[in-house]
C-alpha positions in Angstrom: 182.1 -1.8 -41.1 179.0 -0.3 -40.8 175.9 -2.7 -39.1 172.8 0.0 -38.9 169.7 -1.3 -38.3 168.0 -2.6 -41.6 170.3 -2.5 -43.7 171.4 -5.7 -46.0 174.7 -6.8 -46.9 176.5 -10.0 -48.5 180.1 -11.5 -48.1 181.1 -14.6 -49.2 184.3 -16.4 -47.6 185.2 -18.5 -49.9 183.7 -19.9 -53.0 183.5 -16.9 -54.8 186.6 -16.8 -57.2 187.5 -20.6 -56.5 185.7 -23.5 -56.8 184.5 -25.7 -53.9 184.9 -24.1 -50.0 181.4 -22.5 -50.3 180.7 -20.1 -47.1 178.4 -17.3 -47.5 177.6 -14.6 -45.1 174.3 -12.0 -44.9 174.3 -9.4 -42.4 170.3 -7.6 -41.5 171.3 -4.9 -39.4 173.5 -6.3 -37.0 172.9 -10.4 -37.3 174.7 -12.8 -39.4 173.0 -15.8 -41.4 175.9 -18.6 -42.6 174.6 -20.8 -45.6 177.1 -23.6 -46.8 179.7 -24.3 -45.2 182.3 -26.7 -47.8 185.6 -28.5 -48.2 188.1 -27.8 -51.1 190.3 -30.2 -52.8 194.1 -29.0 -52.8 195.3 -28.8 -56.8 198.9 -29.1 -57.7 199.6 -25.2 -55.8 199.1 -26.8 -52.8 200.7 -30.0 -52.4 201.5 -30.6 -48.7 197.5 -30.3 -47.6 195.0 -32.6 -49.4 191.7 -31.0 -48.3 191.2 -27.3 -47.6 188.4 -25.7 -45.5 187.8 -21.4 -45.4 189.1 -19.7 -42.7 186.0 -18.3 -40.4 187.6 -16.4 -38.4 185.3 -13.1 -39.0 182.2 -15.0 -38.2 183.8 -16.8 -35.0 184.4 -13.2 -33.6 181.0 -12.0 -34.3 179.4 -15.7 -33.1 177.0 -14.2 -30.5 175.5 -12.2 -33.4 175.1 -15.7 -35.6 171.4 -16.8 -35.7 172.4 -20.2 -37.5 173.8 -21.4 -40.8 171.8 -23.0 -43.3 173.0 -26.2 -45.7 171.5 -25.8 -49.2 172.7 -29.2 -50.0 174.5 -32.6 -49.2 177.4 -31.9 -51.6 180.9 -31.6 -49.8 181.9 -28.2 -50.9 178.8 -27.1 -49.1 178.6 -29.4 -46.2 181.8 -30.9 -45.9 183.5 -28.6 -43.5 180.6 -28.5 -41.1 181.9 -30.6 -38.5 185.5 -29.2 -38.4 184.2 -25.4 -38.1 180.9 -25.9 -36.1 183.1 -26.4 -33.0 183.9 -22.8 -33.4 180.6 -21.1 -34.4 177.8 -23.2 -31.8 175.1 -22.0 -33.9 171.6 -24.3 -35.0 171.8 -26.1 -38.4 168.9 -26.2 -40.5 168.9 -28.2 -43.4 166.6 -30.8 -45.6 165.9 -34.7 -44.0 168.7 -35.9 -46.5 171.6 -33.7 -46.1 170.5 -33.7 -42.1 171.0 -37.5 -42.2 174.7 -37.1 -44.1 175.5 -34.5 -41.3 174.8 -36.6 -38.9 176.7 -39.2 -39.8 180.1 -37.0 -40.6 179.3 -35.7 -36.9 179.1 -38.8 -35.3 182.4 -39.6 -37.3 183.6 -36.8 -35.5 182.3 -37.4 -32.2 180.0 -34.0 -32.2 177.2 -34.6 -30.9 175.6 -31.2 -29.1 174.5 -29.5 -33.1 171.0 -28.3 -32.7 169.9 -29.7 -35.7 166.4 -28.3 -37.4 165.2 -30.2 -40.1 163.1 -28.1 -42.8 161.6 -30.1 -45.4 162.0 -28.9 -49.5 159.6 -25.7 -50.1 159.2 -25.2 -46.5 159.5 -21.7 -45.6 161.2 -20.8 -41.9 162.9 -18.4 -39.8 166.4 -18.0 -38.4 166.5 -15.3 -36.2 165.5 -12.0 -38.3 165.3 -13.7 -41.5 162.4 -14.8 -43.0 163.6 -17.5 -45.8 162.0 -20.5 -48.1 163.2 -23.2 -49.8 162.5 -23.4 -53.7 163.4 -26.8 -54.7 165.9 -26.9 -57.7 167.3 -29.8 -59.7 171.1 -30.7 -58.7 173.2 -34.1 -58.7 172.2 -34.2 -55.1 168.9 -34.8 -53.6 166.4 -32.3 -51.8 168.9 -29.0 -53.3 166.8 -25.8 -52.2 167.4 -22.4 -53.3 167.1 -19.9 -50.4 164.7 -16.8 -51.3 165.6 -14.3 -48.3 162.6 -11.8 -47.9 163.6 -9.0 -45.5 162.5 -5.3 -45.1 165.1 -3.8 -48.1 163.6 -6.4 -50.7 164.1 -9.9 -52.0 167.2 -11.5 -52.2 167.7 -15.2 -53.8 170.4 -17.4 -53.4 170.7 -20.4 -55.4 173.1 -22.9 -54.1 173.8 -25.5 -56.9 171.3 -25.5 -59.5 170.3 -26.9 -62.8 166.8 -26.9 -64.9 166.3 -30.9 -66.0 162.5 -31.6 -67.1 163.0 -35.5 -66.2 165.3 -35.3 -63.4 164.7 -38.9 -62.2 165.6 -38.6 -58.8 163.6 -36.1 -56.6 161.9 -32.7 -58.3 161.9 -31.0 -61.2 163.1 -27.1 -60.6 159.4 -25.5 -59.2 159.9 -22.8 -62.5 156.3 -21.9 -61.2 156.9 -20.8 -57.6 160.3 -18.9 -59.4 158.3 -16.9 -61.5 155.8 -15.9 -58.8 158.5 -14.5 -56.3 159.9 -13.1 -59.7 156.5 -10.6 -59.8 157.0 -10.4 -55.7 160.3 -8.5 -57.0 163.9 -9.3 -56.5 166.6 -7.1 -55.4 169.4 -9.1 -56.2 170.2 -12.4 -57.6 173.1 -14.4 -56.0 173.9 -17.2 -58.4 176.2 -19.9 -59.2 178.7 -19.7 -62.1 180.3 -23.3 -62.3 178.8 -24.5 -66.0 177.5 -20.8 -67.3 180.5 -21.1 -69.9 178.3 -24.0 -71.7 175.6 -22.3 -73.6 172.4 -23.7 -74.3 170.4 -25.5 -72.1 171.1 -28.4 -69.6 171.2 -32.0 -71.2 168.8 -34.0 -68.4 169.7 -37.2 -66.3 167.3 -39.0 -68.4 169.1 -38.7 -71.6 171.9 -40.3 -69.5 170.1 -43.0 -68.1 169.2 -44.2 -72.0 172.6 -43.8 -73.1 174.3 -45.6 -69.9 171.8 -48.1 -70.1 173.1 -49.2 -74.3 176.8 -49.0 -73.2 176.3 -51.3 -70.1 174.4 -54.0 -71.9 177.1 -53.7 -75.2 179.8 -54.9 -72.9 181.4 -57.8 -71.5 184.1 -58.8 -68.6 184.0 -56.7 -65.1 182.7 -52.8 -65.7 183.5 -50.4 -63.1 181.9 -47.0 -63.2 183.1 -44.6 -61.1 181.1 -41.3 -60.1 180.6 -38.9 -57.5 179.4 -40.7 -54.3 176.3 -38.3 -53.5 175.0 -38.3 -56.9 172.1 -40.5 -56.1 170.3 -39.9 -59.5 173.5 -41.5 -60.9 174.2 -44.3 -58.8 170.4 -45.0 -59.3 171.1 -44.5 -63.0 173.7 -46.9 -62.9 172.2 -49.3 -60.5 168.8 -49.5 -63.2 171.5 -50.0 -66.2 173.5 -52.9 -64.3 169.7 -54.6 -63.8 168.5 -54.1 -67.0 171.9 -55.6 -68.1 171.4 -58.6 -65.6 174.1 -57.8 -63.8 175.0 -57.4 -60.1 175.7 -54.2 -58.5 178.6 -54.4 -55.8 179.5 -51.0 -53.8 183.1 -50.2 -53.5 184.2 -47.2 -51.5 183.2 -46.0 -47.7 181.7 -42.4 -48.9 179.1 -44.8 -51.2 178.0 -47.3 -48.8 177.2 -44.1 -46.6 175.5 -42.5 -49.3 173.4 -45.7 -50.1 172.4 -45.8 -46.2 171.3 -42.1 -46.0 169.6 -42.2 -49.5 167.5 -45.3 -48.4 166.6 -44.2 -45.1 165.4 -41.0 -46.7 163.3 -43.2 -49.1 165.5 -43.1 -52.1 166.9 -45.7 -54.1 163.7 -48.1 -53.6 163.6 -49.0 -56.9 167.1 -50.6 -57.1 167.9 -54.0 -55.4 170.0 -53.8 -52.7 173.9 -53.7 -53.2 176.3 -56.1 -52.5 179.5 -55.7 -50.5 183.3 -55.4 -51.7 183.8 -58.4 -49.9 180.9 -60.4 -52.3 183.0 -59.5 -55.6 184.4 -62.9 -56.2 181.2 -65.0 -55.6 179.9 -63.2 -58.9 180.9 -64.1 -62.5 182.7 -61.2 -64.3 180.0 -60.6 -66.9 177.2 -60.4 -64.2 178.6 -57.9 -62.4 179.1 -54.1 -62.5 181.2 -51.9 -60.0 180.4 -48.5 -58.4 183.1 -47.3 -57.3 185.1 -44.0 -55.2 187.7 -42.3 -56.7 186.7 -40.2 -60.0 189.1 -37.9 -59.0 192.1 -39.6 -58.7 192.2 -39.0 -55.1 195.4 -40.9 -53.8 193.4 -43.0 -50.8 190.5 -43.9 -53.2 189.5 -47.4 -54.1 189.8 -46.6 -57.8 193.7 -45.5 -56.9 194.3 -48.6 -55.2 192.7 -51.1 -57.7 194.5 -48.7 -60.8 197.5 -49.5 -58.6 196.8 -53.4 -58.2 197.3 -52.6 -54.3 193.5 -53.2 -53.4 193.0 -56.2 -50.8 189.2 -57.4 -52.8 189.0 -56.1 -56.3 191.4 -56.5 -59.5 190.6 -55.2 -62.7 192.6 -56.3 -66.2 192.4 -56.8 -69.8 188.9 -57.4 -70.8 187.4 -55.2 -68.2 186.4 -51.6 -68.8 186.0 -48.3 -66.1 183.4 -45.7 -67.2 183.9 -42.4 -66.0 180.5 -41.0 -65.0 181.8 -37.3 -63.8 183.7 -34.4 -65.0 187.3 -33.3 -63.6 187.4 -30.9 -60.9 189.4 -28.2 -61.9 192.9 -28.9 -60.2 192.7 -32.5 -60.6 193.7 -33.5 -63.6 196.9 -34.6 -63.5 195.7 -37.6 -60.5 193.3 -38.6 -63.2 194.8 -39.1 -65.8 197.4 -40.8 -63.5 194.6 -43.3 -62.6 193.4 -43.3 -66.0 196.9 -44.2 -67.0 197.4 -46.6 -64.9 194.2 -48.3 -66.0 195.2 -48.8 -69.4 198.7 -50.2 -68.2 196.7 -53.6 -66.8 194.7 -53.5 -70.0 191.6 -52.0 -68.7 189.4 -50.3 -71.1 188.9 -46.4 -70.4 185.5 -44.5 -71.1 185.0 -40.9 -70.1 182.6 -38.8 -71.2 184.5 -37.9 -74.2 183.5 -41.4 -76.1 180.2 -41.5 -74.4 177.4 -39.7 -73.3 177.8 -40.3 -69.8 177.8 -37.9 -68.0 176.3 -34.5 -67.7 176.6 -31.9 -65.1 174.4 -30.3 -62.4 175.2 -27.1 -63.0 173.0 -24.8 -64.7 174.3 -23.9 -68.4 174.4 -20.3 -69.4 171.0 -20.9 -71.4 169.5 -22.0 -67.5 170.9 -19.2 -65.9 169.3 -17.0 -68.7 166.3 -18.4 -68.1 166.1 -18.0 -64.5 166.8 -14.4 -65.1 163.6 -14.3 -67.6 161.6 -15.9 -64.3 163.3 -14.0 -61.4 163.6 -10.8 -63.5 166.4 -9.5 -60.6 167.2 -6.1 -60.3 171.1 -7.1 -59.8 173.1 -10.8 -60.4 176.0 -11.3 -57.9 177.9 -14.3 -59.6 179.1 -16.8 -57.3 180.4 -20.6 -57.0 183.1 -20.3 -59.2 186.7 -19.1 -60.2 187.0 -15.7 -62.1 186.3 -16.8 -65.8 183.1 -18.3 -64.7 181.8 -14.8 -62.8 182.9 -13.0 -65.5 181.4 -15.3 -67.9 178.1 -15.0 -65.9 178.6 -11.1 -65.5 178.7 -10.9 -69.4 175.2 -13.2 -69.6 173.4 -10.7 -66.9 175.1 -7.7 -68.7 173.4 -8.8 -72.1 170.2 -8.8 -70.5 170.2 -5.5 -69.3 170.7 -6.9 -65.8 173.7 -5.2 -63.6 175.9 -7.8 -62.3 178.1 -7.3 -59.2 181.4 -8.9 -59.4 183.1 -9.8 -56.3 186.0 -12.3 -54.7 186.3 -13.7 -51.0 186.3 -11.5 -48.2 184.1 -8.6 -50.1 181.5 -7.1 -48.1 178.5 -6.2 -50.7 176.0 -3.7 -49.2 172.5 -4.5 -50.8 170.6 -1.6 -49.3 169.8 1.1 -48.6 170.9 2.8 -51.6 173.2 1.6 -54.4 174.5 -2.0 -54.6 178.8 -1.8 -54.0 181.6 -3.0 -52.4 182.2 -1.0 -49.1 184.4 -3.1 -47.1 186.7 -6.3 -47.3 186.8 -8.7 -44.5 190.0 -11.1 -44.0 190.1 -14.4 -45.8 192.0 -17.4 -46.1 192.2 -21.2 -46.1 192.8 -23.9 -43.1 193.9 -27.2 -44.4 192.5 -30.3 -42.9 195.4 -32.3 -41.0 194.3 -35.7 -39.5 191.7 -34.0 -37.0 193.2 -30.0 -36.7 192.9 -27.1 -38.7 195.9 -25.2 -39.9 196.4 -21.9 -41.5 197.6 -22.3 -45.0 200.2 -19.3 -44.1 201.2 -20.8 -40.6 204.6 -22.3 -39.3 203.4 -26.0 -39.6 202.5 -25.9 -43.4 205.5 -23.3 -44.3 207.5 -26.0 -42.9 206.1 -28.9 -44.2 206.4 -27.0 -47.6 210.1 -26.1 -47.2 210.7 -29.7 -46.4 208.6 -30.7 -49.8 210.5 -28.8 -52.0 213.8 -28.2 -50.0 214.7 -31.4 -48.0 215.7 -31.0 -44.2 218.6 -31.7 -42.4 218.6 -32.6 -38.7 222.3 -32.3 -37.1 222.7 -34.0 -33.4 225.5 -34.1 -31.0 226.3 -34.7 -27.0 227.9 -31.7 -24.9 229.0 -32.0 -21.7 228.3 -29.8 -18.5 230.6 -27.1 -19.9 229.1 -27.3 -23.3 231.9 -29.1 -25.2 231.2 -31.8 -27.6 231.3 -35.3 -26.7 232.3 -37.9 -29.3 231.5 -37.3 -33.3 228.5 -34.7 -34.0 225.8 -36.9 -36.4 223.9 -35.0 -39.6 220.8 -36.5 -41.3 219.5 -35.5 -44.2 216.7 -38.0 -45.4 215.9 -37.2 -49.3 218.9 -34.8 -49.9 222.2 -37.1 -49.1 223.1 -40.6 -48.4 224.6 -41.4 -45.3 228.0 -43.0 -47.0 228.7 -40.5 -49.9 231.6 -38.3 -50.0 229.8 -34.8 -49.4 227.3 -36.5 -46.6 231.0 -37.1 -44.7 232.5 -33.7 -45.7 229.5 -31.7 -44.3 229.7 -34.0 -41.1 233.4 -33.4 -40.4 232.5 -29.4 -41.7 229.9 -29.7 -38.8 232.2 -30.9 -36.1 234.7 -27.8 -37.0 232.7 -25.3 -37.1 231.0 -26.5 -34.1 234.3 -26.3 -32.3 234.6 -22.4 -33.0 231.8 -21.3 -31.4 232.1 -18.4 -28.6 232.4 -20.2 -25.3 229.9 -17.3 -23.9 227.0 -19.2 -26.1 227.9 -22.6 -25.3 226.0 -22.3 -21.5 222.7 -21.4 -22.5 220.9 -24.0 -24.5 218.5 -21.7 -26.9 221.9 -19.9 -27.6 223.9 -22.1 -28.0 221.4 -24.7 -30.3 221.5 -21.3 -32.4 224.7 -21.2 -33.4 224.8 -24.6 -33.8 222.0 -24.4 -36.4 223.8 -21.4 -38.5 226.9 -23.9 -38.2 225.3 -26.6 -39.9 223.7 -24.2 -42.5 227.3 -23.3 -43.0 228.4 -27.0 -43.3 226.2 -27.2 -46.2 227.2 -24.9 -47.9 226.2 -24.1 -51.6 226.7 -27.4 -52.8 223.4 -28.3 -52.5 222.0 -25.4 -54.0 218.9 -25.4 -51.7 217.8 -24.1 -48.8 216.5 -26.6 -46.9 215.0 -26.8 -43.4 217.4 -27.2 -40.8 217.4 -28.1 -37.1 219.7 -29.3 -34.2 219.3 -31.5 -30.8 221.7 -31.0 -28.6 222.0 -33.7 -25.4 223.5 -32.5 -22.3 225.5 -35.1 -20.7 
């Protein structure tokens, strides 16, 4: 790939062409600025890992060159992955006092605790190495989310993380439309914008007209509510919190991602208007119809609190008939099926159900298509690069800037946009992929661990075992597990045993004293032993003890 002094270029890594795993690259001549770096959530495609994180393996081999990566936001899919890849890249951090202080506390989860960490306050303007870039303050279902304006010597280049336009946004400031339309007549090159709501035309509803319509459906009920949202929507939870007191009821926190939320939002001097919440452990002291629940878990995740109590499996909290769970949140693409699961299991103990489907409660922070039109009308870019979404939503975004008379720039992972000098394309790709989080470890999505673990998912595995002596003949009767595929006591579970033993007998003497050899063989016997009964192909392995 070309790196000549001056010139501009763009790749994302991931987030462009999916949704969530956001990791964007710019290159000015030959150094890198990283901004976001996010988690994914596994769909129903990939079933053996639960959270996914992109693959930086092009930006770890060109670390020296990395002046720093900059966090836009305190959302996961733009933060979350940050202290499972910073071990690799050892660059500074700069992000706002509220996403700094979620950082820190998912690094000190971690046990990281050598990230230079620069915190630039919303608006502030700043370097990182060659790049001279501000912060434009922009509405988002977060706190502090900044768009990046990146001035350098080819021109102007705004990116603008997660964005909405909300006059009343409630919590933190309104979108700075004035400070947009004056780097707007500065000139911009290109326009690198997300896509995750353009399909909605019109403009954005605002958290306001949520907080009036939350407010009448909290005070019409009665018994235990539950409302479940995304933990690091403060606005919401404050939303929430302000219907619950205006209800006279008592707000109780359920879930360790909102407790954390609550700390860093009221050390950063949000929240002060709500009372402070109780515990899990406080539930029973209240009286059902003086309480309300915030709880973990709109997206059916397994481990979630909302799982557990759907399940009737959590230790502090049971909901039944005459209690009701609002859904303040949308489904993440990929996750419907554990939803409605929850959702389903809900309604089995006799627990009322409202999404945003009954209700007005809910709206997103992404910017609609009318938004994104009119941040075209105040940035008046030369070119749109859609990004933060799968292929319909770039499209979809392509087809808004097209309309306009604006020339979009479509591109997926691992493309390498040059932005000058000269004319805007694709000129290289760069190699992409995902890591799935395991416990503490990354591993590659196409690597032996997770092949395996997804042969066993789908295929079973079969673990044959047997004693040889010094000479490499079996000793006593060979054993054959096969945990999910055969019981121990059925007929075919004893055939493929004795077929074991036999065909274990037949093998070359030659192979019998070297151990990698002959545990070989062995393996290929046991496949054999199996046959095509089974009609998979499971994984198969063999210990062999020498006595």
């Amino acid at each position: 790939m070309t790196e000549q002094n001056g010139d501009l270029a763009f790749l994302p890594l991931g987030g462009t062409g999916e949704i969530g795993m956001n990791l964007n690259l710019y290159r000015l001549g030959d150094t890198w600025l990283a901004i976001d770096c996010g988690i994914g959530f596994s769909g129903n495609d990939t079933p053996e890992a639960e959270i996914l994180v992109p693959d930086p393996s092009f930006i770890v081999e060109r670390r020296d060159k990395l002046a720093g990566l900059v966090i836009t936001h305190a959302h996961e899919d733009h933060i979350g992955a940050v202290a499972h890849v910073w071990p690799m890249l050892q660059c500074p951090v700069y992000l706002t006092p509220f996403a700094a202080a979620v950082l820190r506390r998912k690094l000190a989860e971690a046990r990281i605790m050598d990230v230079p960490i620069h915190v630039i306050q919303p608006g502030a303007r700043f370097d990182v190495g060659p790049f001279d870039i501000e912060f434009v303050p922009v509405t988002h279902s977060v706190p502090e989310a900044q768009s990046m304006v990146l001035r350098t010597p080819s021109g102007i280049v705004v990116h603008t993380g997660d964005w909405k336009f909300d006059p009343d946004p409630l919590v933190g400031p309104a979108t700075d439309l004035n400070r947009l339309a004056e780097i707007g007549r500065e000139g911009v090159l290109a326009l690198v914008c997300d896509s995750t709501n353009v399909m909605k035309p019109g403009p954005s509803r605002s958290e306001s007209e949520v907080r009036r319509s939350m407010t009448e459906l909290v005070a019409s009920l009665k018994g235990r509510i539950a409302v479940t949202c995304f933990a690091s929507n403060v606005a919401r939870v404050e939303t929430i919190a302000m219907a619950a007191q205006a209800a006279g009821r008592t707000v109780v926190l359920v879930g360790r991602s909102l407790r954390n939320l609550d700390t860093a939002a009221r050390d950063c001097g949000y929240l002060s208007g709500v009372l402070p919440f109780l515990t899990e452990q406080d539930v029973n002291d209240v009286p059902d119809d003086q309480i309300l629940l915030i709880i973990t878990g709109s997206q059916g995740e397994p481990r979630s609190a909302l799982s557990r109590i759907a399940m009737d499996t959590h230790p502090n909290i049971a909901l039944g008939e005459g209690d009701t769970v609002i859904y303040s949140s949308r489904m993440i693409p990929g996750n419907e099926r554990a939803i409605m699961a929850v959702q389903d299991n809900l309604s089995r103990r006799g627990v009322r159900v409202i999404t945003d489907r009954e209700h007005f409660v809910h709206v997103s922070g992404h910017a609609t298509g009318g938004d994104v039109q009119k941040m075209y009308e105040l940035l008046k870019p030369q070119h749109v690069v859609p990004v933060h979404g799968e292929w319909r939503h770039l499209t979809a975004q392509a087809a808004l800037a097209q309309e306009m008379g604006i020339a979009p720039v479509l591109l997926e992972d691992g493309d390498i946009l040059r932005l000058s000098p000269g004319k805007l394309e694709v000129v290289d790709t760069a190699p992409t992929g995902r890591l799935a989080l395991d416990g503490n470890r990354l591993l590659p999505m196409n690597g032996g661990v997770l092949a395996a673990r997804r042969k066993m998912l789908f295929n079973g595995i079969v673990i044959g075992s047997f004693a040889v002596d010094e000479e490499g003949f079996v000793i006593g009767e060979p054993k054959v597990s096969a945990p999910g595929l055969l019981d121990p006591d059925d007929l075919e579970s004893v055939r493929v045993r004795e077929e074991f033993a036999n065909a274990l007998d037949i093998i070359p003497d030659e192979l019998r004293g070297d151990d990698v050899s002959f545990r070989e063989a062995a393996k290929t016997a046991l496949r054999r032993a199996l046959g095509r009964k089974l009609q998979k192909r499971p994984l198969v392995d063999v210990h062999v003890l020498r006595v």
